[in-house]
C-alpha positions as CSV (number, residue, x, y, z in Angstrom):
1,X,140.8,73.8,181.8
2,X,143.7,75.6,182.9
3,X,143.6,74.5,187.1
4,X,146.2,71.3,187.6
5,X,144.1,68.2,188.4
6,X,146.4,66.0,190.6
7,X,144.9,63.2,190.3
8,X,144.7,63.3,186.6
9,X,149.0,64.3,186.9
10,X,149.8,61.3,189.0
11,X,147.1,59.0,186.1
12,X,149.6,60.5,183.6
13,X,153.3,60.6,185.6
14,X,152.5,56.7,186.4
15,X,151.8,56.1,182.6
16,X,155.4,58.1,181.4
17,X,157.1,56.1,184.9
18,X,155.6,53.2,183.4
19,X,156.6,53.6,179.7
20,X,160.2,55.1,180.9
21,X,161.1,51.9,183.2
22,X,160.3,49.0,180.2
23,X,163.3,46.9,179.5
24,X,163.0,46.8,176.8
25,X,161.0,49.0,175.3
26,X,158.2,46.8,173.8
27,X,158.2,47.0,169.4
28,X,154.2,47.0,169.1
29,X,152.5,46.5,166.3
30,X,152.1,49.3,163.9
31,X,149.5,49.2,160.9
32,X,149.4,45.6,161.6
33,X,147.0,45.4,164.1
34,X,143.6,46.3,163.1
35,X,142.3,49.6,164.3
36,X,139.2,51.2,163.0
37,X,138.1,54.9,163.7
38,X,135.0,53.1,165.7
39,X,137.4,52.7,168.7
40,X,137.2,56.4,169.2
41,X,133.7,57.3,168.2
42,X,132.0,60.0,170.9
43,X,135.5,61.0,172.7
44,X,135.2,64.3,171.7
45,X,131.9,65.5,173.0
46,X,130.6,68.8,174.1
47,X,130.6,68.0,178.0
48,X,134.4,66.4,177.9
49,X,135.1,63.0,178.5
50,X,137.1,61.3,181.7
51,X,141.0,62.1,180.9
52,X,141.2,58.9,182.8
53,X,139.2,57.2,180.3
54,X,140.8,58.6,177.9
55,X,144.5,57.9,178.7
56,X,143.7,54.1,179.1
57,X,142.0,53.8,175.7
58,X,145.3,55.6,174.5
59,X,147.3,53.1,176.1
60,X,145.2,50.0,175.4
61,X,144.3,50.6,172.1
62,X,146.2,52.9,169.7
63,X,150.0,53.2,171.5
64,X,150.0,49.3,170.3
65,X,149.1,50.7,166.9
66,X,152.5,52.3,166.4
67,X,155.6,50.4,166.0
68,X,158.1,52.4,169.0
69,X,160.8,53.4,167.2
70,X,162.9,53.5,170.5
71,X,162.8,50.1,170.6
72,X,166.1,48.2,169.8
73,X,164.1,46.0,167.7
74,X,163.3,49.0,165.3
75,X,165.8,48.2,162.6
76,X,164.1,50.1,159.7
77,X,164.0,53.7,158.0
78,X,166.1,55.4,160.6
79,X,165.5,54.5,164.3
80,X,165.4,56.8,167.2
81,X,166.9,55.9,170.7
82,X,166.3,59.3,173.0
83,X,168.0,58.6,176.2
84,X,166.2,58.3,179.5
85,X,167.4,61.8,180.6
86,X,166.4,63.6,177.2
87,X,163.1,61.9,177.9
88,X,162.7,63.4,181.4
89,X,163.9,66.7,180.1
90,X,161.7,67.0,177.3
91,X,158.5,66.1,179.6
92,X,160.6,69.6,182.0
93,X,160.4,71.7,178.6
94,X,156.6,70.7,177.7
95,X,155.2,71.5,181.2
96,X,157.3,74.8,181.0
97,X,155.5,76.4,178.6
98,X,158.7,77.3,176.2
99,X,159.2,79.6,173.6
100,X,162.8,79.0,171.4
101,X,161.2,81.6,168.5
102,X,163.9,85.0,170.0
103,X,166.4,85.9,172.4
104,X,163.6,89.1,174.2
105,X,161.4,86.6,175.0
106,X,163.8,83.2,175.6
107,X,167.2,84.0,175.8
108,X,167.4,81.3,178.7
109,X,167.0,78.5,176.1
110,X,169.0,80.2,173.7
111,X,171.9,80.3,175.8
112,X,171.9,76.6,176.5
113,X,170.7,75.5,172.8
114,X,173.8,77.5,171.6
115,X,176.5,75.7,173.8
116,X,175.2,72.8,172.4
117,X,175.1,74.1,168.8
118,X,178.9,75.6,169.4
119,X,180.0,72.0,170.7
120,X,178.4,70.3,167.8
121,X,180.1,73.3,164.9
122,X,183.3,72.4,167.1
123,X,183.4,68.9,166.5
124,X,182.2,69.1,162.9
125,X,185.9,71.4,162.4
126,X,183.7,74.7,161.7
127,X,185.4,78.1,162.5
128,X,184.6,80.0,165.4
129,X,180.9,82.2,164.8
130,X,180.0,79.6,163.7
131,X,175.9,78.9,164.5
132,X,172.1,78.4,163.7
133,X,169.5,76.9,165.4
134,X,167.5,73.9,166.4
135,X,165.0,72.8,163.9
136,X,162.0,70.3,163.4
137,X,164.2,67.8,161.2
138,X,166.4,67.6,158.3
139,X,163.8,68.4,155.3
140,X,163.5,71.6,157.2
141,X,167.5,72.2,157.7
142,X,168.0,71.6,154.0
143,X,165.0,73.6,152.8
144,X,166.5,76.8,154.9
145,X,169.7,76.2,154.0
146,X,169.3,76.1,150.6
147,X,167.3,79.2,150.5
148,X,169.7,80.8,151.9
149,X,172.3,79.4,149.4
150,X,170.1,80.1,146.7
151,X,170.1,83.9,147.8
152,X,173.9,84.5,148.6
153,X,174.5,82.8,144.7
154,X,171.9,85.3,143.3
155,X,174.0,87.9,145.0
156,X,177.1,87.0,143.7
157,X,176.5,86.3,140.3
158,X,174.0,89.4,139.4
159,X,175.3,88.5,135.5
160,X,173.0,85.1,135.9
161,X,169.4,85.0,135.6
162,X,168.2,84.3,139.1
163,X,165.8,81.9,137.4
164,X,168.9,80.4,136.2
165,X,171.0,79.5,139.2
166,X,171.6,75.7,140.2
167,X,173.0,73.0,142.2
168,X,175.2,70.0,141.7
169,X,173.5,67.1,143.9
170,X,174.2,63.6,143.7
171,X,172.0,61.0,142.3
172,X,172.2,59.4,145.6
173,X,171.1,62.4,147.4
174,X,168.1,62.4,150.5
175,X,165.0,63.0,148.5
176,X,164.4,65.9,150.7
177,X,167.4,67.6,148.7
178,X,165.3,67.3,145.0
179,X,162.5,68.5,146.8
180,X,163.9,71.5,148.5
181,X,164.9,72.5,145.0
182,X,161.6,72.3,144.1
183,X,160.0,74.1,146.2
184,X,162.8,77.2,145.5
185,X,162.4,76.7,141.8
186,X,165.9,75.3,141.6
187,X,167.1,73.2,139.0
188,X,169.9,70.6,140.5
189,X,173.0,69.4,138.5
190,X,172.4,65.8,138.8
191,X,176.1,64.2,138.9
192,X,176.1,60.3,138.7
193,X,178.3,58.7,141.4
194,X,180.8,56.6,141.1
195,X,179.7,53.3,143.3
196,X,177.0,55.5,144.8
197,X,179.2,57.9,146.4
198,X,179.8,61.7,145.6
199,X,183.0,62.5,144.3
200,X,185.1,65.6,143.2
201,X,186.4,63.7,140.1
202,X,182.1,63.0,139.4
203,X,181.7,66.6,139.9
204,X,184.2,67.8,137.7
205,X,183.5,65.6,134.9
206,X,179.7,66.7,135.1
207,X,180.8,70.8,135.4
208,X,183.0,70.1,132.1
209,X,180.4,68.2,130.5
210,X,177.3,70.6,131.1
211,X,176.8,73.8,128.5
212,X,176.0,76.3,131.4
213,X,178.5,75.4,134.5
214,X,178.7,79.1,135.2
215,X,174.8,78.9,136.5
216,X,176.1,76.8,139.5
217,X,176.3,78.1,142.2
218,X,176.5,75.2,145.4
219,X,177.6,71.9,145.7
220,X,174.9,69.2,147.9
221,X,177.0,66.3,149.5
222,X,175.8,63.7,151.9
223,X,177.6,62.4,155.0
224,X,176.0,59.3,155.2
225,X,173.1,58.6,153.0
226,X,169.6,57.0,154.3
227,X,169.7,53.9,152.2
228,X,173.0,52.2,152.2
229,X,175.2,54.7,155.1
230,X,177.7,56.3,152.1
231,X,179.7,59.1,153.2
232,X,180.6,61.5,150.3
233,X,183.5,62.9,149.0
234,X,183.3,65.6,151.6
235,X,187.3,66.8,151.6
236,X,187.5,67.0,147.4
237,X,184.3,68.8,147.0
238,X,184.6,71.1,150.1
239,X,188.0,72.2,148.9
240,X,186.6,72.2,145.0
241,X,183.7,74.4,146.3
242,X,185.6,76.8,148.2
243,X,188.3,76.9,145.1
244,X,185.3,78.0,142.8
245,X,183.6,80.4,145.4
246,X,180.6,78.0,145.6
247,X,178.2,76.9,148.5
248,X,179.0,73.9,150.3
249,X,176.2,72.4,152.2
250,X,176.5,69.0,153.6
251,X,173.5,66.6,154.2
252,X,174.1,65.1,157.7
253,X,171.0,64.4,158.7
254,X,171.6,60.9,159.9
255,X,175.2,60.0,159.2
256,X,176.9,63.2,160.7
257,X,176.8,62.3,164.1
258,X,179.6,60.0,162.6
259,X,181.9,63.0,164.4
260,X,181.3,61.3,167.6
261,X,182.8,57.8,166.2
262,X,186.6,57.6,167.4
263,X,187.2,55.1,163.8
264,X,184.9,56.9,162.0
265,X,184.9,60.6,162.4
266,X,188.1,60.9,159.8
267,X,185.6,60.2,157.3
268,X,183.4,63.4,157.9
269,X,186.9,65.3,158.0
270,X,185.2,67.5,155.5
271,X,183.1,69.0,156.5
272,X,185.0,71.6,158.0
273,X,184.7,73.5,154.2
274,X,180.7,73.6,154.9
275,X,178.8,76.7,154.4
276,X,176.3,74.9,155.9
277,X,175.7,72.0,157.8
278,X,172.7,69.8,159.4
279,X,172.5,67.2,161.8
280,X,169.9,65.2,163.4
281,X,170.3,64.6,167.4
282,X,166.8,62.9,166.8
283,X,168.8,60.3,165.1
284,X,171.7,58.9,166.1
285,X,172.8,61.7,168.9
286,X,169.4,59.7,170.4
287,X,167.2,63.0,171.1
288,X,163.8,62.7,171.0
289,X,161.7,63.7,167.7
290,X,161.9,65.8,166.3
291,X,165.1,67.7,166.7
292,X,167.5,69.0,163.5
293,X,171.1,70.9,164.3
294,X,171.4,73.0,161.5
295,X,174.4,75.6,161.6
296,X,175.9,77.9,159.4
297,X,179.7,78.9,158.6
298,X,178.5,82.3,158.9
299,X,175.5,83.0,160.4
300,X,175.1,86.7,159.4
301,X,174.3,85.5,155.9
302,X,171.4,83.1,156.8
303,X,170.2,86.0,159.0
304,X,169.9,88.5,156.0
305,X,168.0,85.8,154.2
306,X,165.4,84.2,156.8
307,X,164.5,86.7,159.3
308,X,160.7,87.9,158.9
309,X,160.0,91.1,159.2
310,X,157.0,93.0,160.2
311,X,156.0,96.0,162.6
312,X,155.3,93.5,165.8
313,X,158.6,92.2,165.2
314,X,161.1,95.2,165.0
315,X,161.9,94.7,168.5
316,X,163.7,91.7,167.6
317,X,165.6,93.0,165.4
318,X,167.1,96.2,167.3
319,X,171.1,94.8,166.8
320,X,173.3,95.9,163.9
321,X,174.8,93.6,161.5
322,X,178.3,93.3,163.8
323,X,176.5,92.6,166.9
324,X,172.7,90.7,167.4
325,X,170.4,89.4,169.8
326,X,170.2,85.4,168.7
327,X,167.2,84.9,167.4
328,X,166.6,81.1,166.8
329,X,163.9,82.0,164.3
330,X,166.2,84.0,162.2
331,X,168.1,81.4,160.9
332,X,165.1,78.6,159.9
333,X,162.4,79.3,157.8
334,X,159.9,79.0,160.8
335,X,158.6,81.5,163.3
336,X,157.3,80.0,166.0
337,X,159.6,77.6,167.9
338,X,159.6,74.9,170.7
339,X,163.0,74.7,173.1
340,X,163.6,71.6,171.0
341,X,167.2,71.7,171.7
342,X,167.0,71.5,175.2
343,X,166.3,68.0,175.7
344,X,169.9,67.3,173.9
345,X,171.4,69.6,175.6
346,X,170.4,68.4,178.4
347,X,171.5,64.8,177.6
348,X,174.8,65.6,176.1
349,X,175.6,67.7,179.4
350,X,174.5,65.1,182.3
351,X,175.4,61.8,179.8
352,X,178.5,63.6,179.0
353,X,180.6,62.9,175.5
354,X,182.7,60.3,176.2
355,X,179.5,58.5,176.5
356,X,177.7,59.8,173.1
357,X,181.0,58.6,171.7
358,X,180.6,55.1,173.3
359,X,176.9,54.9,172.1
360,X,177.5,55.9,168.4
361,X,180.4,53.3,167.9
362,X,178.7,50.5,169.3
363,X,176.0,50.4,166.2
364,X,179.5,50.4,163.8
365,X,180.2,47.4,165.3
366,X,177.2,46.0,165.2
367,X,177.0,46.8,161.8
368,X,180.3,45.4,160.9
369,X,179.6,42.2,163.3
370,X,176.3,41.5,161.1
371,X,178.4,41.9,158.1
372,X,180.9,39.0,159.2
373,X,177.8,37.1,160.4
374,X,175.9,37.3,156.9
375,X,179.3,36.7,154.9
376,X,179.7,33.2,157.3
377,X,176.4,32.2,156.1
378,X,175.0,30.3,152.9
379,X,171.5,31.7,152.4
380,X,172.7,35.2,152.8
381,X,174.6,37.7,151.2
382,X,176.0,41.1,151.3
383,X,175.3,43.6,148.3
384,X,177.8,46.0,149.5
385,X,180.2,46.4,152.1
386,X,178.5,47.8,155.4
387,X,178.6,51.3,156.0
388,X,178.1,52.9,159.0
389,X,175.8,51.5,161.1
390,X,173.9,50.3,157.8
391,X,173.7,47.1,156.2
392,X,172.6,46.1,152.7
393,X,171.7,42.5,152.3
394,X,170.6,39.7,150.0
395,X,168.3,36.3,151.3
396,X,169.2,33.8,148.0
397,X,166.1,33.2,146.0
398,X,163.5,35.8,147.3
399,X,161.7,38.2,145.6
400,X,159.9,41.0,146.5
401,X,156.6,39.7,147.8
402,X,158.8,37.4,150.1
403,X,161.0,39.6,151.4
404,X,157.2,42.0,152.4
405,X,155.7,38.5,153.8
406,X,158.7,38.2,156.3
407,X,158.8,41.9,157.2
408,X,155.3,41.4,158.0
409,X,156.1,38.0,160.0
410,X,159.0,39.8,162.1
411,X,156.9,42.6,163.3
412,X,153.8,39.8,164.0
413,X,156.0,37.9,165.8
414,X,157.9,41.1,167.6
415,X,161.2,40.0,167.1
416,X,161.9,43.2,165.1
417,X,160.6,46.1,162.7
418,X,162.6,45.3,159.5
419,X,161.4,46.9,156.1
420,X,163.0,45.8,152.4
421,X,164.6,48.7,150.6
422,X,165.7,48.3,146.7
423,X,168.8,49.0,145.5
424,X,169.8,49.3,141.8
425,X,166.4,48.2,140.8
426,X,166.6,44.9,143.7
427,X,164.7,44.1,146.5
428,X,166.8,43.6,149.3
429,X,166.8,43.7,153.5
430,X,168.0,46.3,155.3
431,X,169.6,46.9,158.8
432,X,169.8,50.4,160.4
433,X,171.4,50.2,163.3
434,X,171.4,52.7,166.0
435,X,170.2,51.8,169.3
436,X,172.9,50.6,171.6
437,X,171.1,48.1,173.3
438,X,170.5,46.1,169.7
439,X,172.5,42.9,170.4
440,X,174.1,40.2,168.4
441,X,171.6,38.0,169.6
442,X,169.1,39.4,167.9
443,X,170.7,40.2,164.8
444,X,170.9,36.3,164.6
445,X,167.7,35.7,165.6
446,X,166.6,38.0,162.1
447,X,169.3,36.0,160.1
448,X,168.0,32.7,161.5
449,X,164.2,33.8,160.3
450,X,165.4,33.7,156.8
451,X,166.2,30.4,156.7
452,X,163.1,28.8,155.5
């Protein structure tokens, strides 16, 4: 098992040259083409079957059975558009048998994971020490950032039950949030937004209106939210938060990469008040899955909180409080870690920033082209102004079950993976775009479809 088979490398380097060279990269079909467990009866056997075989009934039968969400057609949830060189590099970083869990053991990757984790605190305005680590996405990054949070207010507030402690979220915020909360046996503030966006003025008015305010002890804001692209309040409730000696974590996950956008990145101005911050390069800094930046104002205090501790493990820990060995692993709730920073890295480096820059304004204006396009038309409408690279529409006279049967009919047809949302109660279509080679013409083409 453990000798290389050449010929079975060159069966599986011409499948990733093959896949790597389409232009475009082809939308498959998803769920919508009928797969049954059948196609795979007796492949796992006690003798092993032919990789060969193998591969090809991978590539015939169930890679058309997911929708490729590299594929500029892949308009829904959030898409992901790795770049050709991240790609490469994370195929370098598979065959080479990485570690990313401590510096003993892989302080190669954690050198290069941390220039890129320094350039990204940099751009985001946080102070110098700034740092954290790479982790599987942004559930994760909130989850440890929060427990973190959690601790430090506990710490600071010894007069309030522990059981006790909360946090002001919005409304509006990624459903990760709430569950995060859950899972620490946190109750949240919920603070209803004003148009769907996170305000100081919101937050206020819900601190004077609450019996306990005292018991909170972080603010949640969004910089970009999942459904509709709404960047929060991010200056007033940074400043409120570090006025009032409270946590400021900020939600990035998809709409911080905003600090690349030359119109946009005033808007995440903000977030240089962050305790803690997460970003997804999996998103739109076009990584490959799954890849979350998550980075703290001051890393020490994460560190106290999530390193694990056992016998095996004192080695790692061998540093005083002023001076430590960079463990990734101390500053996620995780142990065990892939170099998934390195294929970002990697990208950023060779791509360079001025493109990243480039690539992250082009789906604002193609976001803000669609909006003109659907406020030109007569059986479309817009039920909000775009934001970001999202767009929140209305077909005239649909309801739900119509708006399914065309999502359906798009993907069928492959013109494009498009999935309703709701919002305030409506069915309505949503755009996320990300990848830069989505063009206009296609964005037509979907408008066109709704016509009948």
């Amino acid at each position: 098992m453990f000798d290389y088979d050449e010929k079975l490398g060159e069966v599986v380097f011409d499948y990733c040259r093959a896949r790597l060279s389409e232009d475009p990269v082809p939308l498959d079909f998803g769920s919508s083409l009928d797969i049954h467990p059948e196609a795979l009866r007796g492949l796992i056997s006690a003798q092993g079957e032919d990789p060969a075989r193998v591969l090809e009934i991978f590539r015939t039968t169930l890679a058309p059975a997911v929708v490729s969400i590299d594929s500029p057609g892949f308009l829904a949830f959030i898409p992901n558009a790795p770049t050709k060189n991240s790609l490469l590099f994370d195929m370098v970083v598979a065959c080479s048998g990485l570690n990313g869990t401590s510096w003993l053991e892989s302080s190669g990757v954690v050198v290069a994971e941390n220039q890129a984790l320094e350039f990204l605190a940099e751009r985001a305005g946080l102070p110098e020490g700034a740092g954290g680590a790479f982790v599987s996405g942004g559930s994760i990054g909130n989850l440890s950032s929060l427990t973190v949070a959690r601790d430090v207010g506990r710490a600071k507030h010894p007069e309030i039950d522990p059981r006790r402690v909360r946090f002001a979220i919005s409304a509006d915020a990624h459903s990760s949030i709430g569950k995060a909360l859950h899972v620490l046996d946190v109750e949240a503030l919920i603070v209803e937004t004003e148009d769907h966006r996170f305000t100081r003025s919101a937050l206020e008015a819900a601190l004077a209106n609450d019996p306990h305010p005292e018991n909170v002890v972080g603010v949640v804001a969004t910089a970009g939210t999942t459904n509709a692209g709404i960047v929060d309040d991010l200056e007033g409730l940074g400043t409120f938060a570090r006025a009032h000696d409270l946590w400021f974590h900020v939600d990035g996950a998809y709409g911080g990469a905003a600090i690349f956008s030359p119109s946009h990145r005033e808007l995440l101005r903000g977030l240089r008040h962050a305790d803690s911050f997460i970003v997804d390069p999996h998103k739109w800094l076009f990584a490959p899955l799954d890849c979350c930046a998550l980075l703290y104002r001051e890393p020490r205090l994460a560190r106290k909180v999530l390193a694990q501790q056992a016998s095996y493990l004192d080695v790692l820990h061998e540093g005083d409080d002023d001076h430590f060995d960079w463990n990734p692993s101390d500053f996620g709730i995780q142990l065990s870690r892939r170099a998934r920073g390195l294929p970002f890295w990697f990208s950023l480096a060779t791509n360079g920033v001025a493109a990243y820059e480039d690539a992250v304004e082009r789906a604002i204006t193609l976001a803000e082209a669609t909006e003109r396009f659907i406020n030109e038309a007569e059986h479309v409408e817009m039920v909000r102004p775009s934001s970001l690279s999202i767009v929140l529409f209305r077909r005239l006279g649909w309801d739900a079950e119509r708006y399914n049967e065309w999502s359906k009919w798009l993907l069928r047809e492959q013109i494009a993976f498009v999935t309703p949302s709701k919002w305030e109660g409506e069915t309505v279509a949503r755009l996320a775009f990300l990848h830069p080679n989505t063009t206009e013409a296609m964005v037509h083409q979907i408008l066109d479809s709704m016509r009948d």
